[in-house]
Every structure is written in C-alpha cells, then in structure tokens.
C-alpha positions as CSV (number, residue, x, y, z in Angstrom):
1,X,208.0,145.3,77.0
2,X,210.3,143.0,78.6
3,X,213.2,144.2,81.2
4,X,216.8,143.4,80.1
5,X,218.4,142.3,83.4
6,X,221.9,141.8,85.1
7,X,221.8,139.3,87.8
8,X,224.5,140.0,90.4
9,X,224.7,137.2,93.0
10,X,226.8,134.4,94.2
11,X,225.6,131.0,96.6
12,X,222.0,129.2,96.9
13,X,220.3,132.1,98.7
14,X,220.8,133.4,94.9
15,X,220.0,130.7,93.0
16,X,215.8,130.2,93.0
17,X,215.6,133.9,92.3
18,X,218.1,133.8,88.8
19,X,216.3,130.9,87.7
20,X,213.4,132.2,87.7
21,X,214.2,135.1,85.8
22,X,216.1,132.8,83.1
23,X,212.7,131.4,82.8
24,X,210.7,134.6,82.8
25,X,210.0,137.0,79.6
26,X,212.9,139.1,80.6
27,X,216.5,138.8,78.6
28,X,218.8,138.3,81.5
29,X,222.3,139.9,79.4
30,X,224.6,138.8,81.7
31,X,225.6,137.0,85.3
32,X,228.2,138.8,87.9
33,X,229.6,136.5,90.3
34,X,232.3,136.5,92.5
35,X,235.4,134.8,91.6
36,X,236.4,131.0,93.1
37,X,239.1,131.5,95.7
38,X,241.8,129.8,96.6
39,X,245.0,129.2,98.5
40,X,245.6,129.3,102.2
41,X,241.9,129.7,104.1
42,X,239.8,129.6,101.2
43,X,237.9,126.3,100.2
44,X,236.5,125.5,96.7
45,X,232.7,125.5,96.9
46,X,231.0,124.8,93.7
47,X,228.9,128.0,92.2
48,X,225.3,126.8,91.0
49,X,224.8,130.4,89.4
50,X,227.7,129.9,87.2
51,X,226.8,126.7,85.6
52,X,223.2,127.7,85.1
53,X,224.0,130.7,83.3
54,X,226.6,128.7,81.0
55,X,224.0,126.2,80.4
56,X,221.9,129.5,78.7
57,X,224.4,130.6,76.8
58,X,224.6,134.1,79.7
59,X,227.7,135.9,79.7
60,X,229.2,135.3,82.9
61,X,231.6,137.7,84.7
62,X,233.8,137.4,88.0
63,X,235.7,140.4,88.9
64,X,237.6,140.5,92.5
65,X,236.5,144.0,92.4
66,X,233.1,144.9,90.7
67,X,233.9,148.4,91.0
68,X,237.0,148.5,89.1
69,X,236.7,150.8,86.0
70,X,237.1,147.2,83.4
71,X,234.0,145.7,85.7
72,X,232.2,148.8,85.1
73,X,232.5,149.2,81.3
74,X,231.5,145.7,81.5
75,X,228.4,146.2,82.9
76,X,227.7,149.5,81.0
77,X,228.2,147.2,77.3
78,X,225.6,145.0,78.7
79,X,223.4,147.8,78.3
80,X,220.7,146.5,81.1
81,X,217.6,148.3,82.4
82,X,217.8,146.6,86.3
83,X,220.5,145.1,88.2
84,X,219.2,142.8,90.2
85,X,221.5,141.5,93.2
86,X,220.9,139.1,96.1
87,X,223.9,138.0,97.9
88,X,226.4,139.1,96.0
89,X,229.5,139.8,98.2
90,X,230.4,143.0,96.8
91,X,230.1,146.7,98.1
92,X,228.5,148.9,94.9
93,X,229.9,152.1,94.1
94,X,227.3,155.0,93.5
95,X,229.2,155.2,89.7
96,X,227.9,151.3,89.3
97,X,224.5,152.0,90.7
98,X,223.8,155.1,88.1
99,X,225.0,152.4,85.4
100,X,221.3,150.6,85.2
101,X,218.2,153.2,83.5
102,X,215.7,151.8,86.0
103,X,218.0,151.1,88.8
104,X,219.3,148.0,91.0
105,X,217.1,146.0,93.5
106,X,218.6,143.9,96.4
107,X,216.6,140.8,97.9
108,X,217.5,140.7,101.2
109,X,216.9,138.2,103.4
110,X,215.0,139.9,106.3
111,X,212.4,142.0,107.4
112,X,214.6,145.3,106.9
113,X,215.1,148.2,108.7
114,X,215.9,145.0,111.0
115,X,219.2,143.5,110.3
116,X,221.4,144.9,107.5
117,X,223.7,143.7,107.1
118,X,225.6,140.1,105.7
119,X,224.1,137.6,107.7
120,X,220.9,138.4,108.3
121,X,219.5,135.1,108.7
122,X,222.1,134.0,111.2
123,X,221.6,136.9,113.6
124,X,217.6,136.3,113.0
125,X,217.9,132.7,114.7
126,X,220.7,133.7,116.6
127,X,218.5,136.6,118.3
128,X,215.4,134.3,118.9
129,X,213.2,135.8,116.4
130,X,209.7,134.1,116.0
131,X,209.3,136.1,112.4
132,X,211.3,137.2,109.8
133,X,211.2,137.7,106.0
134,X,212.5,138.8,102.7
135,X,212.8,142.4,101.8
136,X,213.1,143.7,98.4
137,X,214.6,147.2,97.7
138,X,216.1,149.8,95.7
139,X,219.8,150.1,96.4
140,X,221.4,153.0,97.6
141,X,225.1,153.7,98.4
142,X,224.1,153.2,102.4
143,X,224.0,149.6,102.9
144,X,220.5,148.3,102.8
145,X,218.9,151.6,103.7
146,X,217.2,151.9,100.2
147,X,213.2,152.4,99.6
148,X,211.7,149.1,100.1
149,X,209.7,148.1,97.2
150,X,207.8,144.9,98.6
151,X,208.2,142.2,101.8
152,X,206.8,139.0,102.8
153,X,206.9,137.5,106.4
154,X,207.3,133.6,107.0
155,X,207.6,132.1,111.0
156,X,210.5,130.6,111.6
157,X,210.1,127.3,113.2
158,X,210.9,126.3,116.2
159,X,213.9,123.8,115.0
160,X,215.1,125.6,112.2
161,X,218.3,125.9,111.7
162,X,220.1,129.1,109.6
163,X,220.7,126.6,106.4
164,X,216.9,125.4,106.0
165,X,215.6,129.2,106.8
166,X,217.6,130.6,104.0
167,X,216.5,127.7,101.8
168,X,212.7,128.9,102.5
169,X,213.7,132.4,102.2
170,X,215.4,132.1,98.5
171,X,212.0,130.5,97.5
172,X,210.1,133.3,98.7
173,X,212.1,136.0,97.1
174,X,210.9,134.8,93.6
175,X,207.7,135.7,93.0
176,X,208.4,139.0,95.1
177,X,210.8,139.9,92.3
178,X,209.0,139.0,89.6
179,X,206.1,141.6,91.2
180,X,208.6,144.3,91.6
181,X,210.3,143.7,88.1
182,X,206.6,143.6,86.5
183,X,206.2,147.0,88.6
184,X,209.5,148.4,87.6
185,X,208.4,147.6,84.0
186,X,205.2,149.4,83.8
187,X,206.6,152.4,85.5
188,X,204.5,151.9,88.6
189,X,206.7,150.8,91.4
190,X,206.7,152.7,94.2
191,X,209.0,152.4,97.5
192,X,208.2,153.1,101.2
193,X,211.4,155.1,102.9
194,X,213.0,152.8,105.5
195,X,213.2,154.1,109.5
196,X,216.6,154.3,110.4
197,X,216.1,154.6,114.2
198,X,214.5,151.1,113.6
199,X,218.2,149.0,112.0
200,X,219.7,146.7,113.3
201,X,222.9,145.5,111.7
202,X,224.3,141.7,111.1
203,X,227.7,142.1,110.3
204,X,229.6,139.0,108.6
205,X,229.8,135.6,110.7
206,X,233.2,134.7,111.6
207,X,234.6,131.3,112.9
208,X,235.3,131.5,116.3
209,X,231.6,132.7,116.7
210,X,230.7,129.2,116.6
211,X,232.6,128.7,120.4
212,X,229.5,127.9,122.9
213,X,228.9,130.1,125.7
214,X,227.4,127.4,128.2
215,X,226.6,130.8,130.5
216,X,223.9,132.1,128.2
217,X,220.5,130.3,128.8
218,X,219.3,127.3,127.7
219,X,217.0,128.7,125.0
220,X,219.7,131.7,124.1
221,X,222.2,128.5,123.0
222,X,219.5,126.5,121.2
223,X,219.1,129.6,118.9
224,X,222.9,129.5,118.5
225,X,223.4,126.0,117.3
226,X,220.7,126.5,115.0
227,X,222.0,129.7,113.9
228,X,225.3,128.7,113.1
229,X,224.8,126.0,111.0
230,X,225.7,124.8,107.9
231,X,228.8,127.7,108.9
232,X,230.9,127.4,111.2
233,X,228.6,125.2,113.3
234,X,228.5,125.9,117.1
235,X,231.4,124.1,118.7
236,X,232.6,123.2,122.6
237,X,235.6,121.4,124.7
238,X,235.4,118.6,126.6
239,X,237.5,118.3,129.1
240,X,239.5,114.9,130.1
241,X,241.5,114.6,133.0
242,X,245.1,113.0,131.8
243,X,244.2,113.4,128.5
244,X,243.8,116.2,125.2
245,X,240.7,118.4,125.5
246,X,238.2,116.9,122.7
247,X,236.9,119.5,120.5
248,X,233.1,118.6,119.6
249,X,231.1,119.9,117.3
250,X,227.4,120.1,118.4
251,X,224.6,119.5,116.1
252,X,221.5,119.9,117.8
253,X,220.5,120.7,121.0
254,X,216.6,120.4,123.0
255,X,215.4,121.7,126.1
256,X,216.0,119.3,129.5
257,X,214.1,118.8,132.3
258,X,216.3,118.3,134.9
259,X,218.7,121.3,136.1
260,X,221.4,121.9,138.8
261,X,221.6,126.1,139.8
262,X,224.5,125.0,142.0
263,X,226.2,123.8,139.0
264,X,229.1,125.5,136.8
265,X,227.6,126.1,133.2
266,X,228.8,123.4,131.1
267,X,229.0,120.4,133.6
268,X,227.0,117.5,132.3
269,X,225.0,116.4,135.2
270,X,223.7,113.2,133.5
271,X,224.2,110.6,130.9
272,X,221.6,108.1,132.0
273,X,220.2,106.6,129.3
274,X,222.1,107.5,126.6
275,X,221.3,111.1,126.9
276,X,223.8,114.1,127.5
277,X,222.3,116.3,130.1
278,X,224.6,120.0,130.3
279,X,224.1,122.3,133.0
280,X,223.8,126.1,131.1
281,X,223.6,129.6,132.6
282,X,220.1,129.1,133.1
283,X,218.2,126.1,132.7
284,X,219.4,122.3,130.8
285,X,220.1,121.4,127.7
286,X,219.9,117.6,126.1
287,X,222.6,117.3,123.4
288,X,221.2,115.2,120.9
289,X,223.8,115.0,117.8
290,X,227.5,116.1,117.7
291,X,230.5,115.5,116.2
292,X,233.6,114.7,117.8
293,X,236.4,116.6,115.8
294,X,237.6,114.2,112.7
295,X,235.1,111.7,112.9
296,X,231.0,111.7,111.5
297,X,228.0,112.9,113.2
298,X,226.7,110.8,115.9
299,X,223.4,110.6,118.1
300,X,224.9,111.2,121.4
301,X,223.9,107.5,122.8
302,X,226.3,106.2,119.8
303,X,229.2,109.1,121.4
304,X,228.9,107.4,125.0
305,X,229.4,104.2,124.0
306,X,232.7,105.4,122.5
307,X,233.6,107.6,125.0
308,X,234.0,107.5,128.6
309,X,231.9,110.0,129.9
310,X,230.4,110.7,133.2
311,X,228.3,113.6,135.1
312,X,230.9,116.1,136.8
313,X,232.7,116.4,133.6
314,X,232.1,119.8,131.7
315,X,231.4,121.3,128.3
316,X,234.5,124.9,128.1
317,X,233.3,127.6,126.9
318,X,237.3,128.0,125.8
319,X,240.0,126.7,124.2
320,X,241.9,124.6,126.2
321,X,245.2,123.8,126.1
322,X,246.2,119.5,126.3
C-alpha cells in the first residue's frame, strides 16, 4: 500500500528528492516550506518546491515557526504516515516528530556521524575531504543523531565547488529515499545507531567566512574558494597605494609553481603573462577568475589589463580601511 507523505524542505538540495516522490505511487498530502523573507538583509530567491507542488494541486504551507501549535494541527489534518525532510530550515519539536505513524526521515547531505549540522557540504570541501555522501535517517530530537537507515558515497572531485557537489548530492538522495520509503512501507526498515564519539558538526555559513586567509596553505585555500561558492564566495583586498583598497571576489583558484618562503602571505610575486601569482602561507596559488566588487567575472588576464598591477603588491587577509 502506498505511503501518504509530507515533504518538508526548502532550496534545490530539496528539489530532485520531492519530485521524485510527486512522481512515485505515494500521495504526497502536503508541502512545508519556509516562508519568503524580506526587508533589510534578506534577498528574494525564488522557491522551486513551491511552484512544483502548486503545479500538482499539493497543499502548500509556510509557517515562520513549524512548531507553533496552528503549524502542528496542520500537519496532524494531513493525516501523513512519513515526514520526509531535507533541508528544511527548521528545528522539529519531539511533539511534531510523534505527529507521523511511521516517523520522519532526513536526507542529509553527508556521510553522518561526520558533519551535522547546516552546511555540511561546505565544511566537506572546506575540510579537504576526498569522499563524502548522502545519509538518510530517522529523526530524533538531537540534531542528526538519529538511526541511519541507508548511505551512499560519491568522490568529490578535485575542482568541485560546494554548489555542483550539492547538485550531485540531491540526485543521489532519490533513489536512496525511494529504498527507505519502500522499506518503511513493508515494515522492514531497519536503522544502524550512529557513534557519537565519531560527529563532527557544520554549523551555519556566515558571510564574513568568505574573508581569505592567505596564511593557510595553498591547498587549505583552494578548498575554501571552492567551498564557499555559490554563498558568500571567498573574497580578499587589494591594496593600492594613494588609492581605496579594492575588494575582489575570487572565483577560482590552481596550484602555482613558483613560490617565495621569504614572502608575506598574500603578496603577488608575478603577473607575467597574464597570470596572477599570490604568495600563501605555504606554497603559490594562480588566481584564475575573480570579480572585482561591482563589476562581472573576469579571467585574471582580462583584470590586468584593467588594472595596474604589479608583483610586491598584496592580497589582505582584512578589511582595510581607504
């Protein structure tokens, strides 16, 4: 007999995962999203979910606090048999969990004990990982400690950036939950207790994490432009003697072969050739696209031609003050 779902999620990392289940032989009764935002430091991002589920005919709801006693009389008319939630945005309350008769499932977007948390994709590249993964599991009031009903492992490539790992990642997680719905279904799902000496946590990404440290190694800043994007994005100063510091948004990054130990992290020690050679902690870095602040992306040949920059000049790892 088919499951009677409520899909609780909100951005793309969501999305594969609830269309798949509007196509399945399960009766998804309703969508819970969070709400738009606006006003002062909120931006209006279109929500994929929420026009998908319209298009069926789903209820949707958007409550700015899912554990408010209207959202949970919502959820208990909707009379569902799982709750399924991937990046939803929202803390659940033991009296929300005990709502669902088979229980609520999380997709997660890493190989869990390993990064709980809200970014775990982030502090994956962030951290250098070679592997990672999505994790499926019951939910339990501790966040992301829950049994873990089924995983799957994918590389992450050596280029990657956050944005096109989570794209691979929301793929993944559909057939995964389709197997632990069908599981669920016949009554024969079993989970595999979680070691909690073995978490790791990835707390929520915040702006200013996207400041460059040019101490850091070469290969510890190529996983953090990579990890920070499409949000914030990584993000340094040039400084310009006589003039405003230019704030530059850095795209991607490789591996030089030319280095300077005697050199202060950040000082580009060449731009030969159209290339932007940076001095970091340990090792060189070529900076291949950027952004200077109010303008478009640029391969960093088409930046020197606009720019007058020469070696000796450095990269902050700090606001600076014109």
């Amino acid at each position: 007999m088919a499951l009677r779902l409520v899909m609780m999620g909100t951005g793309g990392f969501a999305l594969p995962t609830f269309n798949s289940l509007l196509e399945s032989d399960h009766r998804v009764a309703g969508l819970f999203t969070q709400p738009e935002r606006t006003g002062r430091g909120h931006h209006h991002h279109a929500n994929p979910l929420k026009d998908d589920a319209i298009e069926h005919g789903i209820p949707v709801f958007q409550p700015d606090r899912v554990n408010a006693p209207e959202a949970l009389a919502d959820l208990r008319a909707l009379n569902a048999d799982v709750f399924v939630v991937a990046a939803y945005g929202q803390i659940l309350s033991d009296a929300l969990l005990s709502i669902p008769r088979l229980g609520a499932i999380n997709v997660h977007a890493s190989l869990l004990p390993k990064y709980r948390g809200a970014a775990p994709i982030q502090y994956a590249v962030l951290n250098g990982e070679s592997v990672t993964g999505v994790t499926i599991f019951r939910i339990e009031p501790k966040l992301d400690s829950g049994p873990i009903l089924a995983m799957a492992k994918t590389p992450i490539g050596p280029s990657e950036t956050a944005g096109e790992l989570e794209e691979r990642l929301a793929v993944m997680s559909v057939g995964l939950v389709r197997s632990v719905l069908h599981d669920m279904e016949a009554g024969t799902a079993r989970g595999t207790v979680q070691d909690a000496a073995q978490a790791t946590r990835a707390p929520r990404i915040r702006k200013e994490f996207g400041l460059i440290d040019w101490s850091k190694t070469a290969a510890e800043i190529d996983w953090h432009v990579r990890a920070m994007q499409p949000w914030p994005t990584a993000y340094t100063y040039l400084a310009r003697t006589g003039d405003q510091p230019l704030r530059l948004i850095v795209l991607e990054v490789q591996s030089a072969d030319r280095s300077s130990p005697g050199a202060q992290p950040g000082t580009i020690l060449d731009t030969m050739g159209g290339r932007i050679i940076v001095q970091t902690g340990s090792g060189s870095l070529e900076v291949v696209r950027l952004r200077p602040e109010g303008k478009k992306t640029m391969a960093a040949d088409e930046f020197l031609r606009g720019h007058a920059i020469r070696p000796g000049m450095r990269f902050e790892s700090r606001q600076l003050q014109g």
